[in-house]
C-alpha positions as CSV (number, residue, x, y, z in Angstrom):
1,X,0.0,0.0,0.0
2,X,2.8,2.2,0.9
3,X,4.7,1.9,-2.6
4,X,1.6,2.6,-4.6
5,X,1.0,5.8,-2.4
6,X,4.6,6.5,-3.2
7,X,4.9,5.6,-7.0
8,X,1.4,7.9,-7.1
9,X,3.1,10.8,-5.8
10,X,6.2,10.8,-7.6
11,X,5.1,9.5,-10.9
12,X,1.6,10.8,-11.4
13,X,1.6,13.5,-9.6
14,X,3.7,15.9,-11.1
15,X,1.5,15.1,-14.4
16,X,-1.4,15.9,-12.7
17,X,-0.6,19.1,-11.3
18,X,0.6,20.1,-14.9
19,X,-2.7,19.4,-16.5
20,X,-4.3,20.7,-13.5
21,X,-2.7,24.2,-13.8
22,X,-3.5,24.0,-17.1
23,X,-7.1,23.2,-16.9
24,X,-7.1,25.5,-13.8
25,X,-5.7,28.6,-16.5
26,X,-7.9,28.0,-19.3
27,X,-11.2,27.6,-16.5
28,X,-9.7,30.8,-15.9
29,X,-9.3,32.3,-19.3
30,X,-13.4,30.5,-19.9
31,X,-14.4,32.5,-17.2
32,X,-13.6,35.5,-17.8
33,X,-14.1,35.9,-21.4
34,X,-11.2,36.1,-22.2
35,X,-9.4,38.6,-19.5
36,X,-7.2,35.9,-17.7
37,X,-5.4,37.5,-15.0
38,X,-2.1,36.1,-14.5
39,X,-1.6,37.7,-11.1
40,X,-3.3,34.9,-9.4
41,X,-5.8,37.2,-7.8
42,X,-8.6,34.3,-7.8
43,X,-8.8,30.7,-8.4
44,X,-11.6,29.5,-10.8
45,X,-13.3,27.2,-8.4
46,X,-13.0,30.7,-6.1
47,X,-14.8,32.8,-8.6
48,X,-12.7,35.1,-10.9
49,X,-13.6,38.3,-12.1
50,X,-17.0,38.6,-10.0
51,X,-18.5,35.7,-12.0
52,X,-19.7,32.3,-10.0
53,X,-17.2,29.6,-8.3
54,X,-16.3,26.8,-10.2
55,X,-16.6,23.4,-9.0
56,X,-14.9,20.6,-10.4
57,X,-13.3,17.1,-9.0
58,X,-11.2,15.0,-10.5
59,X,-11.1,10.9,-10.2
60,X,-8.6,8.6,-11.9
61,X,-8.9,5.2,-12.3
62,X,-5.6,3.0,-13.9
63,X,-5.8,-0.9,-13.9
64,X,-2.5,-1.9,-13.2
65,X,-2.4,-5.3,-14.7
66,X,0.8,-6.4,-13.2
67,X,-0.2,-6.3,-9.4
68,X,-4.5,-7.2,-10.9
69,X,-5.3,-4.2,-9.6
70,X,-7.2,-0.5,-10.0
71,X,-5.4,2.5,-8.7
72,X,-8.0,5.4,-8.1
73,X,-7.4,8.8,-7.1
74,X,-10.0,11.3,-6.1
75,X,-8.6,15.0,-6.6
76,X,-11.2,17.7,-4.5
77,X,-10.1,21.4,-3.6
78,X,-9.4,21.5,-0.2
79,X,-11.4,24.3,1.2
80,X,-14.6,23.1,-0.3
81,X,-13.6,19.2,0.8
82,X,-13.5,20.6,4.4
83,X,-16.6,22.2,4.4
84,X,-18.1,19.1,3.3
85,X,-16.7,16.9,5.4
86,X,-17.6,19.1,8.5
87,X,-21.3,19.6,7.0
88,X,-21.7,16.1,6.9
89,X,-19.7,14.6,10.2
90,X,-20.7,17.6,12.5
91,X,-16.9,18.1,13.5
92,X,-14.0,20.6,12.6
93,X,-12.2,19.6,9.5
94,X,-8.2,20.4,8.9
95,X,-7.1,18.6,6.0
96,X,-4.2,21.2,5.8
97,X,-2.5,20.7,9.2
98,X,-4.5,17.6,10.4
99,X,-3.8,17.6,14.2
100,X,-5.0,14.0,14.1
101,X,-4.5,12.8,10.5
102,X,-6.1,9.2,11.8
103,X,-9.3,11.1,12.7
104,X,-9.4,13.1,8.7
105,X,-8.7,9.5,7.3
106,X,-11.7,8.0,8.8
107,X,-13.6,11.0,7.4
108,X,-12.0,10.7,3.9
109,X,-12.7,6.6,4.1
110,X,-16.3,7.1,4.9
111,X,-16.9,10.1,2.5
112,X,-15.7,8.0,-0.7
113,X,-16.9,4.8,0.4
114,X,-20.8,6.5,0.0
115,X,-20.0,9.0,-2.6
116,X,-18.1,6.8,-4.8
117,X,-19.2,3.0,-6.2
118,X,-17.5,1.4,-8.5
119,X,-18.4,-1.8,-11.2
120,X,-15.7,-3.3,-13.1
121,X,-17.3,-5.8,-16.0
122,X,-20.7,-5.6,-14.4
123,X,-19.8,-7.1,-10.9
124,X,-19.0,-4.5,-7.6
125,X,-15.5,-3.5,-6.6
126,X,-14.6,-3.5,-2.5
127,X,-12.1,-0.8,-2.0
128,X,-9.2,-0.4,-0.1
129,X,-8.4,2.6,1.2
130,X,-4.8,3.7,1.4
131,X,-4.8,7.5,2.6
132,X,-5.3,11.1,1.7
133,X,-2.5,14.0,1.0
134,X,-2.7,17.7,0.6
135,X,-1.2,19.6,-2.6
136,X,-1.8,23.4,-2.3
137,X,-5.3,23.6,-3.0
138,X,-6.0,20.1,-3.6
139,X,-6.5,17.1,-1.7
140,X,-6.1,13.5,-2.9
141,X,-7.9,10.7,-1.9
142,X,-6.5,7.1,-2.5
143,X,-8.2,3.9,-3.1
144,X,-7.2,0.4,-4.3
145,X,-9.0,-2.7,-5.8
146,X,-7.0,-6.0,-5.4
147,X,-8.2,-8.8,-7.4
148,X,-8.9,-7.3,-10.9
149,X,-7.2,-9.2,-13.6
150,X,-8.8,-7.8,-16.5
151,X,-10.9,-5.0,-17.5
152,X,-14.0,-4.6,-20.3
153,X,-15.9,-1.8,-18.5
154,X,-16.0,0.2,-15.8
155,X,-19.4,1.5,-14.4
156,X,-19.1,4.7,-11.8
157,X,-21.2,6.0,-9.7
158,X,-20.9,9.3,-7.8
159,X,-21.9,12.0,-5.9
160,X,-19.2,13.8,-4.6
161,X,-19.7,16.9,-3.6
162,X,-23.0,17.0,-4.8
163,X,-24.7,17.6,-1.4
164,X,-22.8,21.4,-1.7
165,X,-22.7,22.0,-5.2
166,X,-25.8,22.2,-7.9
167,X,-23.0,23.5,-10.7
168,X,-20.8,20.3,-9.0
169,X,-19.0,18.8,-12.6
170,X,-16.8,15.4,-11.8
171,X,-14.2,14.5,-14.1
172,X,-13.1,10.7,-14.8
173,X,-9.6,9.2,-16.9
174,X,-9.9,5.9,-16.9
175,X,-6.9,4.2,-17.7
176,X,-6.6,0.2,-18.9
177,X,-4.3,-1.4,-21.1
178,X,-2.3,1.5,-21.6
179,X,-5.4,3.5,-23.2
180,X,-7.1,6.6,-21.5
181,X,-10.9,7.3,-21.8
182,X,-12.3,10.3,-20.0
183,X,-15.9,11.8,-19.5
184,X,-17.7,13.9,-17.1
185,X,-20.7,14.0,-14.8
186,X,-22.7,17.1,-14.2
187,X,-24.7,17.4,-11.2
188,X,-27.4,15.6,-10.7
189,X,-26.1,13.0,-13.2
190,X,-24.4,9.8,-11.3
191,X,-23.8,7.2,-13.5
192,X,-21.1,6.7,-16.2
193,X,-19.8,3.5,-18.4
194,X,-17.0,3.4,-19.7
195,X,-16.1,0.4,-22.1
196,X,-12.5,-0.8,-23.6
């Protein structure tokens, strides 16, 4: 569990917070019509230019056919993560500074596990969860599926951060065999297939 939260971090990670900046910038550039202010002044799911927040997550799903397993990380701004987590658990949230980063991990755990369901070729995953991290103004969740030698489909369904969000958009790259499929949901859709 350990390496794969390791080999996530230095391997995909980086590559994620490229495209993320770079989705982040032209979210910006969207939002504003064109006026992107480089200054850093606002973030898009902050609001930029006056005009509404903009809320997006992020979930990636790679079947790593060597160790028969999915790899799924769930990528959610920070500040709106906490105030979900607290809404929903009644308690204070610090996903920043966690002065008990046991207590946030049972949060995290129990957040995914009934925001986020999973089919792969038609039949229900059981996840494992591994742990979160924070990355400036994103925090990662990170799940694993043991026992998945081969994948056709993958069914998803999800809600996260639905219960705050009526403009809430999820992303999904799903990753098998080398090839990358993505799509979106937009709130209040919660189910997406994705066949290879």
């Amino acid at each position: 569990n350990q390496t794969f939260v390791i080999q996530k971090i230095i391997v995909s990670m980086a590559a994620w917070l490229n495209k993320w900046i770079c989705f982040s910038m032209f979210s910006s550039f969207l939002l504003t019509g064109g006026d992107f202010n480089p200054s850093g002044s606002g973030s898009p799911h902050r609001g930029v230019g006056g005009l509404n927040p903009f809320h997006v997550s992020v979930i990636e799903i790679n079947h790593n056919a060597g160790d028969r397993t999915l790899e799924i990380s769930c990528k959610i701004f920070t500040d709106d993560f906490e105030k979900s987590l607290a809404k929903i658990y009644k308690t204070k949230v610090d996903l920043i500074n966690p002065p008990n980063k046991a207590a946030m991990d049972t949060l995290i755990k129990k957040y995914l596990a009934g925001h986020l369901a999973i089919k792969a070729n038609g039949k229900p995953v059981v996840f494992s969860y591994l742990g979160f991290e924070n990355d400036h103004e994103a925090a990662y969740g990170y799940i694993e599926v043991p026992n998945v030698p081969a994948v056709n489909n993958v069914e998803i369904h999800t809600s996260i951060m639905y219960e705050m969000f009526e403009d809430q958009m999820n992303i999904f790259h799903v990753t098998v065999g080398g090839k990358r499929k993505s799509t979106k949901l937009n709130y209040p859709d919660k189910e997406v297939l994705i066949s290879f």
